[in-house]
mmCIF file of the N, C-alpha and C atoms, coordinates in Angstrom:
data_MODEL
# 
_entry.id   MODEL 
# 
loop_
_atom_site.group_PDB 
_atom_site.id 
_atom_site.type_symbol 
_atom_site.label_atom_id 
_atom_site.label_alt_id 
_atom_site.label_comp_id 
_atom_site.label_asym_id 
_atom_site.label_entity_id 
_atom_site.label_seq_id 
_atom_site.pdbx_PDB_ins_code 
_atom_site.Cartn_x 
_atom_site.Cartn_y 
_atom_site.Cartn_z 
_atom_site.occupancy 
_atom_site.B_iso_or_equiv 
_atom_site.pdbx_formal_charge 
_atom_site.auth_seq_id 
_atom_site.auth_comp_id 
_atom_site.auth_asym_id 
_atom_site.auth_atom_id 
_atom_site.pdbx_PDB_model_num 
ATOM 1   N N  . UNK A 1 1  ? 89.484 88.597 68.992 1.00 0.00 ? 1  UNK A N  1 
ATOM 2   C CA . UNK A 1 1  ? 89.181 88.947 67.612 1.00 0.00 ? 1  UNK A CA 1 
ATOM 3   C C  . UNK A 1 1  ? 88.739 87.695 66.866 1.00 0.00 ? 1  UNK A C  1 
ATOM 4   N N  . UNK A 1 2  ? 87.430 87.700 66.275 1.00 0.00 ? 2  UNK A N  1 
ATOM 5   C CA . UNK A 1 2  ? 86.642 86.563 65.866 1.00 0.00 ? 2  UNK A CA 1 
ATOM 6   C C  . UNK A 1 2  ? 87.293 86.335 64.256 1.00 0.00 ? 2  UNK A C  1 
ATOM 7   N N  . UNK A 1 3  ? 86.899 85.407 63.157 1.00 0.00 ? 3  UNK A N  1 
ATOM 8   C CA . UNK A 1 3  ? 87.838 85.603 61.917 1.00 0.00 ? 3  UNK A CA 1 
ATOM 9   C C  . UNK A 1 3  ? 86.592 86.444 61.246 1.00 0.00 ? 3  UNK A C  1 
ATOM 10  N N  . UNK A 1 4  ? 87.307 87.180 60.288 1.00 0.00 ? 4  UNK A N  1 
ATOM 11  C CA . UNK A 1 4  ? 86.659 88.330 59.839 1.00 0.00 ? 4  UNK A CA 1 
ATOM 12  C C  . UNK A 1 4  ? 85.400 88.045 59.174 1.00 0.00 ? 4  UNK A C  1 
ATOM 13  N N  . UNK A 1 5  ? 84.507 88.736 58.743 1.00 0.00 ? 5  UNK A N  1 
ATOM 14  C CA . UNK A 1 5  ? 82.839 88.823 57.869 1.00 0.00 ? 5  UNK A CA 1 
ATOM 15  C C  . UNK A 1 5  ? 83.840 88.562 56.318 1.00 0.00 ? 5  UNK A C  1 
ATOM 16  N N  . UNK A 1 6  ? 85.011 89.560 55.969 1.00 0.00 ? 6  UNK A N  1 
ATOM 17  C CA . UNK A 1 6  ? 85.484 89.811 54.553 1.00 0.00 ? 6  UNK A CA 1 
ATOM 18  C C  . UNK A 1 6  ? 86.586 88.128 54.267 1.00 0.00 ? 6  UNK A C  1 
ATOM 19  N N  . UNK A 1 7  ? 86.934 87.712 55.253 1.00 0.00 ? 7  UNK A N  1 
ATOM 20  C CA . UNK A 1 7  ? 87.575 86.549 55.061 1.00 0.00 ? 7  UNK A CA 1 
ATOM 21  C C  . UNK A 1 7  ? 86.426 85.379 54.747 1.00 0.00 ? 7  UNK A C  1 
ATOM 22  N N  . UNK A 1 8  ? 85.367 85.428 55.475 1.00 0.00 ? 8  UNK A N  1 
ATOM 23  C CA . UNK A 1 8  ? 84.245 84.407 55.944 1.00 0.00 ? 8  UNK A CA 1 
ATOM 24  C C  . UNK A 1 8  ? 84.065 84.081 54.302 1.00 0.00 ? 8  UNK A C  1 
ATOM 25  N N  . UNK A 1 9  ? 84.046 85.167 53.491 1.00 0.00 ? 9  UNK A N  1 
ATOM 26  C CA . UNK A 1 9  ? 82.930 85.480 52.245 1.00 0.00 ? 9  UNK A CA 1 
ATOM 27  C C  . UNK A 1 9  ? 83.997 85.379 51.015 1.00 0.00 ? 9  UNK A C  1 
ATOM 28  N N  . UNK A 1 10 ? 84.958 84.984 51.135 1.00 0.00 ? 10 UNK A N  1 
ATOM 29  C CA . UNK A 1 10 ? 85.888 84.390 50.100 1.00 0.00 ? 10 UNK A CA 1 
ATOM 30  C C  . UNK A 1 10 ? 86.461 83.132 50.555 1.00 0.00 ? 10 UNK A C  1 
ATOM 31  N N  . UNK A 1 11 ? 86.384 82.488 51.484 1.00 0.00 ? 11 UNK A N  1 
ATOM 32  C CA . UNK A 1 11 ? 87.095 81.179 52.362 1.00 0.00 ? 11 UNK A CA 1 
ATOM 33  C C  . UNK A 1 11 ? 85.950 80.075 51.225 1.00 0.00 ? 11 UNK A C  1 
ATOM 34  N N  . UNK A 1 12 ? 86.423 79.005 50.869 1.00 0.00 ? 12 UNK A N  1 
ATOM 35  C CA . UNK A 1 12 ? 85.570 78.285 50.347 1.00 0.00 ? 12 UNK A CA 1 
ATOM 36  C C  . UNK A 1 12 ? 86.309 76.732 50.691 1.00 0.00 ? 12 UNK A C  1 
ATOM 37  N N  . UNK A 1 13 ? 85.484 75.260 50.737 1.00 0.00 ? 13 UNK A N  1 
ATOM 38  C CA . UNK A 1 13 ? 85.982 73.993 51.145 1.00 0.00 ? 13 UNK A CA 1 
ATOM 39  C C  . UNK A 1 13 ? 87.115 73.657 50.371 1.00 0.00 ? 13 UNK A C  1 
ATOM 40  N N  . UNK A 1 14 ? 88.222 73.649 50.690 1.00 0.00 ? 14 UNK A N  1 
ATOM 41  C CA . UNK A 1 14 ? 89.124 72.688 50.390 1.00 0.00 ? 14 UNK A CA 1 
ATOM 42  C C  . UNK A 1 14 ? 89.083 71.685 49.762 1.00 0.00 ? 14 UNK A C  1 
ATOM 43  N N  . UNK A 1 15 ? 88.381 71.039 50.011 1.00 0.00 ? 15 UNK A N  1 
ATOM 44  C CA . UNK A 1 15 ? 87.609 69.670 49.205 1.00 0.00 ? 15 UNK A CA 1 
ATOM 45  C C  . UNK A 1 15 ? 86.768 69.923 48.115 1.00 0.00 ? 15 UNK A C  1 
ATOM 46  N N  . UNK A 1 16 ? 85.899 70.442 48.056 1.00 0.00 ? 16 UNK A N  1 
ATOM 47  C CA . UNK A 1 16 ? 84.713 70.330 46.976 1.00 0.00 ? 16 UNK A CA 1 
ATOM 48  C C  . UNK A 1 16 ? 85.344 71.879 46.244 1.00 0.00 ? 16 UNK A C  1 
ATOM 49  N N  . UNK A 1 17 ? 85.449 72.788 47.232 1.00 0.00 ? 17 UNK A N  1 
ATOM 50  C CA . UNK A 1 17 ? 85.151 74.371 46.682 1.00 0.00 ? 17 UNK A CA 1 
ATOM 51  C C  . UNK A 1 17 ? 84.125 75.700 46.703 1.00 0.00 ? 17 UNK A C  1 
ATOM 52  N N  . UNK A 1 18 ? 83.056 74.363 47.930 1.00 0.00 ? 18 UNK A N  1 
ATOM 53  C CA . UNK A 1 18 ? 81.732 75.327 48.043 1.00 0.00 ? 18 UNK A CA 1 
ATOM 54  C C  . UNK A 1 18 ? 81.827 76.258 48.949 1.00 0.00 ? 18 UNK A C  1 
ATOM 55  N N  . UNK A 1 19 ? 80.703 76.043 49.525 1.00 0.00 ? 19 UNK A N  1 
ATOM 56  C CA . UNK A 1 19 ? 80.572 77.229 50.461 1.00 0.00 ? 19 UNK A CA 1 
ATOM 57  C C  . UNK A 1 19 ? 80.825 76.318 51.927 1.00 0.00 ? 19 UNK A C  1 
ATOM 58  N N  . UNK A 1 20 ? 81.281 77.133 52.751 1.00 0.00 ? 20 UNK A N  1 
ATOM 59  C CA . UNK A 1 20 ? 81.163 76.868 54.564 1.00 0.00 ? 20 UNK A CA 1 
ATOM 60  C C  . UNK A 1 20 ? 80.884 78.158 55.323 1.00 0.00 ? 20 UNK A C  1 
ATOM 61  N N  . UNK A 1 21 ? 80.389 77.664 56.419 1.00 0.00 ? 21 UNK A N  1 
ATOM 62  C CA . UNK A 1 21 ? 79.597 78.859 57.173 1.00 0.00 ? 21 UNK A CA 1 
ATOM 63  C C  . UNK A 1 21 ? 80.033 78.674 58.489 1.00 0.00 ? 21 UNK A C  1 
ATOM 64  N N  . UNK A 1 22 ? 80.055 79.313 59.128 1.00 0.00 ? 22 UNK A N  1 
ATOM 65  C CA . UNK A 1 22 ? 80.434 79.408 60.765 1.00 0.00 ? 22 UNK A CA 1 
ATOM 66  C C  . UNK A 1 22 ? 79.360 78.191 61.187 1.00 0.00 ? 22 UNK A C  1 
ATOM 67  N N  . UNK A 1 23 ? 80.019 77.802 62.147 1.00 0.00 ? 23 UNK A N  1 
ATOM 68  C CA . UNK A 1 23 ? 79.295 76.811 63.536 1.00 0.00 ? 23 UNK A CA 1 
ATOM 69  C C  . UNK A 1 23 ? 78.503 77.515 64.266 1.00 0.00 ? 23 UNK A C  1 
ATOM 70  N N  . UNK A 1 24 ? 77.456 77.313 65.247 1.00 0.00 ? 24 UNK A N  1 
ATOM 71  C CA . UNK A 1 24 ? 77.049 78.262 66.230 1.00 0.00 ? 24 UNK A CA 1 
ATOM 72  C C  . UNK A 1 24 ? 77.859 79.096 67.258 1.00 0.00 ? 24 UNK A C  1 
ATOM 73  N N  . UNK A 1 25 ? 78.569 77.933 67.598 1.00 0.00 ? 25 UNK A N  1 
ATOM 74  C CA . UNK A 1 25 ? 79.877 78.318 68.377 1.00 0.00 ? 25 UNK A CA 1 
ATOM 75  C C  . UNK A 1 25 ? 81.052 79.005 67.846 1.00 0.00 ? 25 UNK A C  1 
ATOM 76  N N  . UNK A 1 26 ? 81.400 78.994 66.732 1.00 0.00 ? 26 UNK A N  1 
ATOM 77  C CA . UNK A 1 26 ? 81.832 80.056 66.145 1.00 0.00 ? 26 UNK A CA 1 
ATOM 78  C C  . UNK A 1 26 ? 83.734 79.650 66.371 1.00 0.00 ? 26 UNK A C  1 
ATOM 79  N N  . UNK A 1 27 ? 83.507 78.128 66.224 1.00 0.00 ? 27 UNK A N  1 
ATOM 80  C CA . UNK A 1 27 ? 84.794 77.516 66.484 1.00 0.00 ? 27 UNK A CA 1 
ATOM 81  C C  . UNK A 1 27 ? 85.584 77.043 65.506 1.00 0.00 ? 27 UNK A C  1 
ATOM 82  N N  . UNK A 1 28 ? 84.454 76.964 64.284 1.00 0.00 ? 28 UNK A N  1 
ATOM 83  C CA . UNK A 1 28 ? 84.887 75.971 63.364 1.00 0.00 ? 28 UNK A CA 1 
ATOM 84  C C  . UNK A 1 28 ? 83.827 76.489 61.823 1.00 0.00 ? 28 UNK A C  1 
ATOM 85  N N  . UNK A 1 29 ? 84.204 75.849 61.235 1.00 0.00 ? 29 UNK A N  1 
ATOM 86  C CA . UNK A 1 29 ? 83.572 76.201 59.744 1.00 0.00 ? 29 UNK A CA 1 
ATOM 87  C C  . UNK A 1 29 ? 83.264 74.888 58.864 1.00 0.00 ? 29 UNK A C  1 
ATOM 88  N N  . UNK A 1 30 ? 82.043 74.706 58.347 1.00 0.00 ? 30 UNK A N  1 
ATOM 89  C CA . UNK A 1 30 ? 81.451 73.750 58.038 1.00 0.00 ? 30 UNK A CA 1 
ATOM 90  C C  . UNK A 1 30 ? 81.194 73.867 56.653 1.00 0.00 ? 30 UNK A C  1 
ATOM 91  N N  . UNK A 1 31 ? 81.247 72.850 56.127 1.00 0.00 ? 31 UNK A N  1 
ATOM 92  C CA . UNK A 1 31 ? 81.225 72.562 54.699 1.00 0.00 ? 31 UNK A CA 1 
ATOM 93  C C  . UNK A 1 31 ? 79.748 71.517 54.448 1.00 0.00 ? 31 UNK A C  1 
ATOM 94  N N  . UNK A 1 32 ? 78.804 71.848 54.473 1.00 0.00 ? 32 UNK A N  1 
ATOM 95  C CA . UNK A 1 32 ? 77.517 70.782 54.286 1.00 0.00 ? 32 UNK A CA 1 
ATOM 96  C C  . UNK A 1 32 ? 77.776 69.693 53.033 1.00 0.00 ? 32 UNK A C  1 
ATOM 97  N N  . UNK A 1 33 ? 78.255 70.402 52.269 1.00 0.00 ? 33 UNK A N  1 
ATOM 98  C CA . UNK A 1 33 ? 77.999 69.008 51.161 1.00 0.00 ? 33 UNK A CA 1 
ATOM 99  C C  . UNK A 1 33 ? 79.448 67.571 51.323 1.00 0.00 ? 33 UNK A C  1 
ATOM 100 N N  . UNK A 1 34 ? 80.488 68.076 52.385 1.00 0.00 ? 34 UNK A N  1 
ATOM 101 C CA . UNK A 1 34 ? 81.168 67.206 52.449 1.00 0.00 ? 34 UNK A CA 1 
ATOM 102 C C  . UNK A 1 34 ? 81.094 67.247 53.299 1.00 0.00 ? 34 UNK A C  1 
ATOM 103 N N  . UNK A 1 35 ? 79.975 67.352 54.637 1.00 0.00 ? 35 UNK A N  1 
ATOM 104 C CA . UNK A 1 35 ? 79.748 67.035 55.576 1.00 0.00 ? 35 UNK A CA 1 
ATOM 105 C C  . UNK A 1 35 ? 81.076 67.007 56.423 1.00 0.00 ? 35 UNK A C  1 
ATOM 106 N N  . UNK A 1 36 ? 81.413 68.210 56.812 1.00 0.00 ? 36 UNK A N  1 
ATOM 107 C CA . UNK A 1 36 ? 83.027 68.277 57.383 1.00 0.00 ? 36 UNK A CA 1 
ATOM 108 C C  . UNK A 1 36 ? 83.179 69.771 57.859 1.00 0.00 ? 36 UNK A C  1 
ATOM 109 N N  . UNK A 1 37 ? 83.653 69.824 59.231 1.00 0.00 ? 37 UNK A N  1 
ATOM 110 C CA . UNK A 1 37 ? 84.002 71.028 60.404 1.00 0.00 ? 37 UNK A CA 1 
ATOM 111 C C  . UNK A 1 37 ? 85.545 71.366 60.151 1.00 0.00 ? 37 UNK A C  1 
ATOM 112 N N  . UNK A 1 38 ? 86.107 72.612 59.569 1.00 0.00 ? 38 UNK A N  1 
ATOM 113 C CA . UNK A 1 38 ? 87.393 72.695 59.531 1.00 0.00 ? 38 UNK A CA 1 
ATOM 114 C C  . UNK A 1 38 ? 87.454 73.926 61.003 1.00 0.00 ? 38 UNK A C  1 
ATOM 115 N N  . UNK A 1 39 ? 88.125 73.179 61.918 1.00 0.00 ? 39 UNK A N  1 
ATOM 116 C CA . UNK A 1 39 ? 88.488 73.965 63.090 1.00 0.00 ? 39 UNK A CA 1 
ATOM 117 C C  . UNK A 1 39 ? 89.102 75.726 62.807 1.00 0.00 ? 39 UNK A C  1 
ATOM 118 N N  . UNK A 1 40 ? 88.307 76.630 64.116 1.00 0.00 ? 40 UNK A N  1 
ATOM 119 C CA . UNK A 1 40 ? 88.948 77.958 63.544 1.00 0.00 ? 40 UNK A CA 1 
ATOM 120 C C  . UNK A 1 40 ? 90.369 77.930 65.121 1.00 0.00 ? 40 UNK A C  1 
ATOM 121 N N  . UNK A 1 41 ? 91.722 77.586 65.180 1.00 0.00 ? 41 UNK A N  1 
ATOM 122 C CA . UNK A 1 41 ? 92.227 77.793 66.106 1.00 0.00 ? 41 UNK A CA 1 
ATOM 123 C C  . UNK A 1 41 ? 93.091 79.453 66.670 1.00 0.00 ? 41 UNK A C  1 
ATOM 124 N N  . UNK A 1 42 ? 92.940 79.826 67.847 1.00 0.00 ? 42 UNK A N  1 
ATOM 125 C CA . UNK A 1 42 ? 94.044 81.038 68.066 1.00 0.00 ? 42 UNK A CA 1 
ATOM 126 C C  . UNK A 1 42 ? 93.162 81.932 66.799 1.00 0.00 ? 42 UNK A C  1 
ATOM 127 N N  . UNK A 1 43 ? 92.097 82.210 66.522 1.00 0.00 ? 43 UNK A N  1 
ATOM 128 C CA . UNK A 1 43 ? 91.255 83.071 64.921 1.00 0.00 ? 43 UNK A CA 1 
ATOM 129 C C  . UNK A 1 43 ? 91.736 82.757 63.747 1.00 0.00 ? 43 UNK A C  1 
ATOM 130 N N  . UNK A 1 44 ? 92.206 81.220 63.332 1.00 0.00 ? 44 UNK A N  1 
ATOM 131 C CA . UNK A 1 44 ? 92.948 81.068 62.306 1.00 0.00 ? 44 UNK A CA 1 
ATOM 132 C C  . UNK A 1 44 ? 92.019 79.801 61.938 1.00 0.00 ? 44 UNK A C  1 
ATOM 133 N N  . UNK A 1 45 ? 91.695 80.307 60.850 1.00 0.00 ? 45 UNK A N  1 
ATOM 134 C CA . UNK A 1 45 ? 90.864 78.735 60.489 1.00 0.00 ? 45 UNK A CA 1 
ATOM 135 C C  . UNK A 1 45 ? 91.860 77.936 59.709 1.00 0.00 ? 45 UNK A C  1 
ATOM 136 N N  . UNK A 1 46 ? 91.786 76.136 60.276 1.00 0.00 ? 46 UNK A N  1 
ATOM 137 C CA . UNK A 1 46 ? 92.828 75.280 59.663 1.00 0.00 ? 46 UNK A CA 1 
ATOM 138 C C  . UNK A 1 46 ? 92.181 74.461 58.498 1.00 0.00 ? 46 UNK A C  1 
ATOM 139 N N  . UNK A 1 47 ? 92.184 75.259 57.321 1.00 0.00 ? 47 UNK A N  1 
ATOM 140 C CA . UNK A 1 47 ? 92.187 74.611 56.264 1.00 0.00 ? 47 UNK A CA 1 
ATOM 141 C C  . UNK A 1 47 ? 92.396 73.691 55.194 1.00 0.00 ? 47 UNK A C  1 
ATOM 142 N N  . UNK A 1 48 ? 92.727 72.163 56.561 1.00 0.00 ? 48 UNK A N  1 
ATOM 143 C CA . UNK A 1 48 ? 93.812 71.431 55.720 1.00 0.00 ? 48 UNK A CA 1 
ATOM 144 C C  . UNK A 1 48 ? 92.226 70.057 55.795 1.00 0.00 ? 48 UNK A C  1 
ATOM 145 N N  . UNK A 1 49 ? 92.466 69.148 54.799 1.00 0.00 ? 49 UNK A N  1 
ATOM 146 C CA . UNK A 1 49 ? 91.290 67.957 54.451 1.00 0.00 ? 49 UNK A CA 1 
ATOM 147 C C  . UNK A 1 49 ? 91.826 67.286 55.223 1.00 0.00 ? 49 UNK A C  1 
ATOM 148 N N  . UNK A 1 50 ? 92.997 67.306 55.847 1.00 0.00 ? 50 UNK A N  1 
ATOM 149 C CA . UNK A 1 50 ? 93.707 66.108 57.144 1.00 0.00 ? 50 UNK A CA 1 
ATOM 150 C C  . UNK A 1 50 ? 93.184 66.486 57.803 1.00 0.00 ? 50 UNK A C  1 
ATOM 151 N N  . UNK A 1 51 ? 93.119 67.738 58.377 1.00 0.00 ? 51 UNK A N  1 
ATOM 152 C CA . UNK A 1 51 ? 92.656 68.265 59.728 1.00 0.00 ? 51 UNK A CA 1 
ATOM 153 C C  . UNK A 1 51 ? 90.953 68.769 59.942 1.00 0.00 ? 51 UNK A C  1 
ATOM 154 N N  . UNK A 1 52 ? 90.494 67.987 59.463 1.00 0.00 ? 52 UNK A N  1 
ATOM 155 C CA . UNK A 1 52 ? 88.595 68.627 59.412 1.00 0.00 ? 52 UNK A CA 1 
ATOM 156 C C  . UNK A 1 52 ? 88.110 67.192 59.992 1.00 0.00 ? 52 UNK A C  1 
ATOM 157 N N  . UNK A 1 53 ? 87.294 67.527 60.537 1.00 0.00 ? 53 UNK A N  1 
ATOM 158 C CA . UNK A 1 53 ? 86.446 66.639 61.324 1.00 0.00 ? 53 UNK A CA 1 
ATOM 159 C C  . UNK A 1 53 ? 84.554 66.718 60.892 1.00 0.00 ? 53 UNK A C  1 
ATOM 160 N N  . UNK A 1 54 ? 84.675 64.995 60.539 1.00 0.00 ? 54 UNK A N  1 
ATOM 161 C CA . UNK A 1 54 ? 83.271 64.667 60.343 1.00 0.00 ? 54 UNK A CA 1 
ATOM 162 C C  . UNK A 1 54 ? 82.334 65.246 61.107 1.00 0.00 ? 54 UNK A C  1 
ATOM 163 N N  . UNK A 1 55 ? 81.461 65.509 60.570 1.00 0.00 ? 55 UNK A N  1 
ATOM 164 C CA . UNK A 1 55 ? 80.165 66.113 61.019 1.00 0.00 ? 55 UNK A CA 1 
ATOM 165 C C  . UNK A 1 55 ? 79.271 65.165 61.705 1.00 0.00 ? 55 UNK A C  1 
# 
């Protein structure tokens, strides 16, 4: 079970507040303007600014 379309479309960066969009791979969720991958683990995306990885 992938994380949902209705979660995808209210989830916003931690950091700034914008928008993030799925990866290709569909692993992680990306924030362009703070240039930063917040991992999706077990279908749980980890939403923490400790835990996101530079782009």
């Amino acid at each position: 079970m992938a994380v949902s379309e209705e979660l995808l479309e209210i989830l916003v960066c931690p950091k700034c507040k914008g928008d993030i969009h799925l990866n290709e791979k569909k692993d992680g969720l990306i924030c362009d303007a703070c240039r930063l991958v917040y991992e999706i683990r077990e279908d749980i995306p980890i939403m923490l600014i400790d835990e996101a990885k530079p782009l």
